[in-house]
Structures are given as C-alpha cells and as structure tokens.
N, C-alpha and C positions, 0 to 999 in steps of 0.2 A: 292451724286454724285457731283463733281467738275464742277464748269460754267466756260466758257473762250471764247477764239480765238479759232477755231476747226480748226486745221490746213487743206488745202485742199485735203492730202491724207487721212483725216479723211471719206472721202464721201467713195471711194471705198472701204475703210475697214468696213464701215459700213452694207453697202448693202450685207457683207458674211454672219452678223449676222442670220438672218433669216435662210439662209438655210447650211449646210456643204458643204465647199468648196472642187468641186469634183476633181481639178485637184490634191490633195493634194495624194502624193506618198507613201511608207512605205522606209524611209533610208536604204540600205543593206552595206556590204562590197563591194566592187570592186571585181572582178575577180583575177584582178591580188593584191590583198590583200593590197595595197598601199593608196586608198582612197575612199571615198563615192559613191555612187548611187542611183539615184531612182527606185524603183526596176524592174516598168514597162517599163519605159521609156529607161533604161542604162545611162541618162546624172549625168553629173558629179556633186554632191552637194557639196557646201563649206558651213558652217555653219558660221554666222554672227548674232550673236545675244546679249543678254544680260542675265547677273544675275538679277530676281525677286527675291530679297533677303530678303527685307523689304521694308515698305512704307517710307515715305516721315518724320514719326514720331517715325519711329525705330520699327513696329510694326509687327511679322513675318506674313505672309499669311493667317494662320488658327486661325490668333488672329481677325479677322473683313471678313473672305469670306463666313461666313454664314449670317452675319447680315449685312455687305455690300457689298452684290455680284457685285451690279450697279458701285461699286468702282474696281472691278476685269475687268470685263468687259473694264470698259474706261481705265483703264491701258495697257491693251491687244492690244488698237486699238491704243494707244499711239503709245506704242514697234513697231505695224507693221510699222503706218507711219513716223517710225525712220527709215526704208529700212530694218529692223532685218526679220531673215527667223527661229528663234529661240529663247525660253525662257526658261531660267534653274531657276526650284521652287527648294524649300528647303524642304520639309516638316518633320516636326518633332517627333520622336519615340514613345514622352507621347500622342499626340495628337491624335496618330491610337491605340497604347494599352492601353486599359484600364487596364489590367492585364497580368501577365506572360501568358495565355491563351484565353486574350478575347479580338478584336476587337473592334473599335468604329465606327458603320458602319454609323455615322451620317458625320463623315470626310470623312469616305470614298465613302459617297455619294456625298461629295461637291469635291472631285478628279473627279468621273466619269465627275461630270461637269464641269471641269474644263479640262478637256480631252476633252469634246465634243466643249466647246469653241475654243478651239484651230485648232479641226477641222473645225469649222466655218471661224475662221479666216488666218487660212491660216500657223499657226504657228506651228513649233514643237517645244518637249518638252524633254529639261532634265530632270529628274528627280531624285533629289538627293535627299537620303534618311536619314534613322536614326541621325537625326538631335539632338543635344541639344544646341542649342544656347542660352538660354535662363537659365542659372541654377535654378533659383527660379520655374523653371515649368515641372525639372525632378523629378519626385515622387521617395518618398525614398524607394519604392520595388524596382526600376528598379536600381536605384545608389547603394543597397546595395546588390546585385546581383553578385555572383562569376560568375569567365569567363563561364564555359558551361552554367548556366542561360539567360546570356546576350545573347551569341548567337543565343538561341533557341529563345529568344524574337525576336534580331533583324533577323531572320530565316521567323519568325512567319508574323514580318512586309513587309519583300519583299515578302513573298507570299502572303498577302494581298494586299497591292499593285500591283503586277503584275495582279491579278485575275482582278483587277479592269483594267487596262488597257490594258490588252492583245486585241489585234483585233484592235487595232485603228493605223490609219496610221500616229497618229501626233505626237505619241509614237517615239520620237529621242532615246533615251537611257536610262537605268537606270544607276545613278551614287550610288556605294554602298554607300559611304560615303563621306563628304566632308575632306578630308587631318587626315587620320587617321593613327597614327605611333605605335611605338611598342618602350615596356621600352626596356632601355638597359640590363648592366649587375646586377643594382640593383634593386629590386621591388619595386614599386611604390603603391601608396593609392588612387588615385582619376583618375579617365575615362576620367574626363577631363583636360586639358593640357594648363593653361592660355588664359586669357581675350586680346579682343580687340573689343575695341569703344562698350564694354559695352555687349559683345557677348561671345558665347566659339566655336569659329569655331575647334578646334583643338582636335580629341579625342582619346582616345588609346584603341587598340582593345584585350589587355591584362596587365594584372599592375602584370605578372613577368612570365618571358621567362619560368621558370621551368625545364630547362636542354634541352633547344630546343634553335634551333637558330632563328634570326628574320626572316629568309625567311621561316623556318617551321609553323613559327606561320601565320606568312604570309599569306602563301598558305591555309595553312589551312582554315583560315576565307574565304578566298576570295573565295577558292573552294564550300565551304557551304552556302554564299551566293546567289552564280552563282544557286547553285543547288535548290535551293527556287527559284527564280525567272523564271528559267526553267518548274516548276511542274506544271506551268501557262502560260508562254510565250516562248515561243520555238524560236522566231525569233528576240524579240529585242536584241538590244546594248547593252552590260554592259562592264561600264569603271566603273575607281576610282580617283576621284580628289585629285591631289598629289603635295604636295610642293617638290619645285626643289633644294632639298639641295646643287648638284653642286654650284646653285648660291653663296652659302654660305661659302661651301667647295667645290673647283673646284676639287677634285678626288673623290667626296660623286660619289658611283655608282646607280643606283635607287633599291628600292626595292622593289615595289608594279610591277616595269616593269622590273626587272630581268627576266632571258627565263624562268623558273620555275615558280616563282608568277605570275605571266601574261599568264600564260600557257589558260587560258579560260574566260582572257579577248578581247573584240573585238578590243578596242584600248587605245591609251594612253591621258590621260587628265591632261594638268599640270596649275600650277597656275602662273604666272607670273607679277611681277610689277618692272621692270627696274629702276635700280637705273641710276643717274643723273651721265652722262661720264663714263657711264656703261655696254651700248646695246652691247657691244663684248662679254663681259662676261654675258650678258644673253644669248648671241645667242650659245654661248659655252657652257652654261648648257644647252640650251634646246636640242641643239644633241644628249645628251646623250638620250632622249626620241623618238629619231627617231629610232625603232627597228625593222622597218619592215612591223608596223600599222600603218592605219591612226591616224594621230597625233592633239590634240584639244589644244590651247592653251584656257584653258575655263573661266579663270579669268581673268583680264588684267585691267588697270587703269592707269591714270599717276598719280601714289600717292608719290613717288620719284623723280621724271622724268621730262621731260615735255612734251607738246604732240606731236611737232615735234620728240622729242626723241624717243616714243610711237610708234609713224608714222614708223620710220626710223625703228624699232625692229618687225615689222607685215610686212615690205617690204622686211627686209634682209630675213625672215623665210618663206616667200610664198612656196618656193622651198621645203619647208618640212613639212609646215602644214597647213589642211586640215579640219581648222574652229578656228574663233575665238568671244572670249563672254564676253563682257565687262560688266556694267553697269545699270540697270535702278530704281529710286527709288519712282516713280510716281509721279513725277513733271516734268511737261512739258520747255520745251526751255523756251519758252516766261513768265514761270510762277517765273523763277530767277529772283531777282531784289537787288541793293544794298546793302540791308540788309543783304541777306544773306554772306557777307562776302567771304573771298577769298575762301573758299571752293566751295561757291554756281560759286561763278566767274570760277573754274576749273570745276567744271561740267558742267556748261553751253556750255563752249566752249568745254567740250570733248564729249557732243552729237551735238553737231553742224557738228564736226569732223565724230562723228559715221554716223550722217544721212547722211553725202554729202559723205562720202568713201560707205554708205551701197544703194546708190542712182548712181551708177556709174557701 
C-alpha cells in the first residue's frame, strides 16, 4: 500500500469502508428515455468519472488485485476524493476463462469484491468486458478460435459476469467491449487490430463478413451478448464502447448505434480525444451519437488537445451528454513530480482539472 499526503476527502471516503454505503441508488433510464436516474429517488444522474485501466506501472487490474487488494482499495478512495461518482474497470477474457467451457471462479470472486467495494464507497461501476489488451496473456485456444467459438466463449463470460454482479446497485453498466469493429470487404487473420502504448485496446468481432453485411454481423454479436447478460441481470445497462469515426471521416455513419444494432442497447458510449483546433469537429462527430439515448462520452483525455480545449468540448456537449469518464492511473496529484516529464505534467494538471470541475 502507498504512504503519503491523505488528501482531506480522504476521511469521508474512508469511514464508507467499513459499512455499504446506503444511499447508493441502482442507475435506470429516464422515463422520458433521454438521460439517467436514480431509480428510487427519480433525480437526474450525470456520470463523472474515470477509466481504471491500469496502474501507475502499465499493470492491468487482475495482474496485482489478488495479491494487492490494499492497492485496489486505496485507489478507489483516490477516484472518490477526485469528486468522480464512477469507475470503468477492464477486465480481461483469459482471466475469467479458463477454457472454452470453464470459469475461473477465483477472478470471479475478486469481482464480487470489488463490486462490494464500490458499494462501500460510494462508486459505480462500468464494466467493460472481454478484454485482450495484453497479447502475451491471450491463450492460443481462445486466439485460435473460429467466430461461433469466440462468441460462445465471450457468451460464456458476460454470463458469468452478470451472475456475479446482478443485485448490486453499484452495477452502472455492462460495456460489451471496448471499441470493437468488423472487417471490411477482405478477411482478415488476427482478433486483434493494432497496438497502442503497448496495449491492444482494438478487437474485431469477426475476421470475415462471409456474405453478411457489417450491421448483420453487428447485430448479431450484440444481440447475443445482450442475451447472456440478460439470463442473469434483467435490469442493468449495456452499452458498447465505440470510436467515433465521424471524427475521422466526417460522413462515417456509426454502426454499433445505427437503429438496428442498437436496437437493445440502453445507450450510446463513445470514445473521444479532440484534436488541437479541432473541438468543432469533435462536437460534429459526436452528434451523430445523440439518437435518442443517453449519451456517455466514456473516454476523454487531452492527449491531442489541451485542456482548456478539453474544457471547451465537455461544455459545448452538456446539451447532449449525459456522463463523462476520463482518466485515472493510481497516482495521486501531489505524487507527480519533475521527473516524470511532460506527460506526468499533463496529467497532473488534468486531475487538478477533473477534481475542481468534479467538486462543483
């Protein structure tokens, strides 16, 4: 466990530990189908939070939250007293299957807890699933695995997961995947879909259309997933985290939130990082995502950008969306220093940024 400065909302978040924090609500849709609510209450929730994506040393969640839970924990109480009301974990596909058929109920007893933690503290949770970020740690059954294989596995895992978290009110969503695309017109060889900073956030959820088109394939995954997660949880969230190709190509239409493929999603979830003289044209692709759901801008960074720029692209969009989640890699404000160079200097100051906009 890390020693320091305990910053002073460190006390209140402390003292949930011990017991489950009661006011803590279950997220629903709105009535009028446009944004969030508590389900008891009816007031209106915005989601403010961050990506738990990894630690501080590149390490994903389920590589140190059995042997260092005391490090989970003091991360949790960090995120709260940054003013965040939400954490999106990752978790990874190899780490819950052991096999095309068989769970690993020793992860999935360190979820329950980590569901329960959350209820303690006050936080809710994305949870984003069928994870490979990591190439070296997807086993060669699961990579050499034709599409209906794959799906029965990743099938296999949101029902496992749901089972495990159904009933809890800290439960925000299930996210099926983080930004998972479909080949074109030529088949492809590999699930996953290029490296960044050492990671495979990118994966595709068939490597050849086979006389279908992408929204068939689409659907189809997306329907199958919903329906696994459903055999257990009947009332959470499920989105899918999606890059915003408009950004890229300003007529790109979306396809995971076309009316078809989205047909039994609850809302839309997109990833955004504004380029620098650019916020128009983010704000212009992200309309296309306003269909009707509430809308999560669920990644965000000023990794292009800067953070006035950042600032100025959360304020133009208030008017259409309805949570946003940047950020945290379990290092504290005060724990930046010098060394770590102009990175550590933009993170520093974009939780400074996050606590005093998440503190307002």
């Amino acid at each position: 466990m890390r020693m320091g400065t305990i910053p002073c909302g460190w006390m209140l978040a402390a003292a949930l530990l011990p017991g489950v924090c009661s006011a803590m609500e279950p997220i629903r849709i709105s009535p009028d189908g446009a944004g969030f609510v508590r389900a008891e209450s009816g007031d209106r929730f915005v989601a403010w939070g961050v990506n738990y994506d990894h630690d501080r040393s590149g390490r994903l969640i389920e590589d140190y939250w059995i042997g260092e839970w005391a490090t989970v924990e003091e991360d949790f109480l960090e995120i709260k007293a940054l003013g965040a009301n939400l954490v999106r974990i990752h978790l990874q596909v190899a780490k819950f299957m052991k096999s095309p058929d068989s769970v690993n109920e020793e992860h999935l007893g360190q979820l329950a807890r980590l569901v329960a933690l959350a209820e303690r503290a006050g936080l809710y949770l994305d949870i984003t699933g069928l994870g490979c970020y990591h190439r070296k740690d997807v086993p060669e059954w699961y990579a050499a695995l034709p599409e209906a294989g794959r799906w029965n596995v990743q099938a296999a895992f949101w029902e496992a997961v749901a089972k495990t978290c159904s009933g809890s009110p800290a439960v925000f969503c299930y996210d099926l995947m983080n930004e998972p695309i479909v080949p074109g017109k030529d088949a492809e060889t590999d699930w996953l879909a290029g490296e960044f900073g050492g990671k495979q956030f990118v994966q595709r959820i068939a490597l050849d259309l086979a006389g279908r088109t992408s929204e068939q394939v689409a659907k189809a995954w997306v329907d199958r997933m919903v329906a696994a997660i459903r055999k257990h949880d009947k009332q959470g969230l499920v989105t899918v985290g999606v890059i915003p190709w408009a950004q890229v190509w300003p007529n790109a239409d979306p396809l995971f939130y076309s009316p078809v493929v989205a047909e039994k999603l609850d809302f839309a979830s997109v990833h955004f990082y504004p380029r620098k003289d650019e916020v128009d044209r983010a704000l212009a692709a992200l309309v296309k995502y306003d269909i009707g759901k509430p809308l999560v801008v669920e990644e965000m960074f000023p990794l292009h950008c800067s953070i006035g720029e950042m600032e100025q692209f959360i304020n133009a969009s208030s008017g259409m969306v309805d949570g946003w989640v940047g950020f945290y890699w379990g290092k504290r404000i005060d724990e930046y220093t010098p060394e770590d160079g102009i990175p550590g200097v933009i993170t520093k100051r974009w939780l400074e940024f996050f606590r005093e906009r998440g503190m307002e």
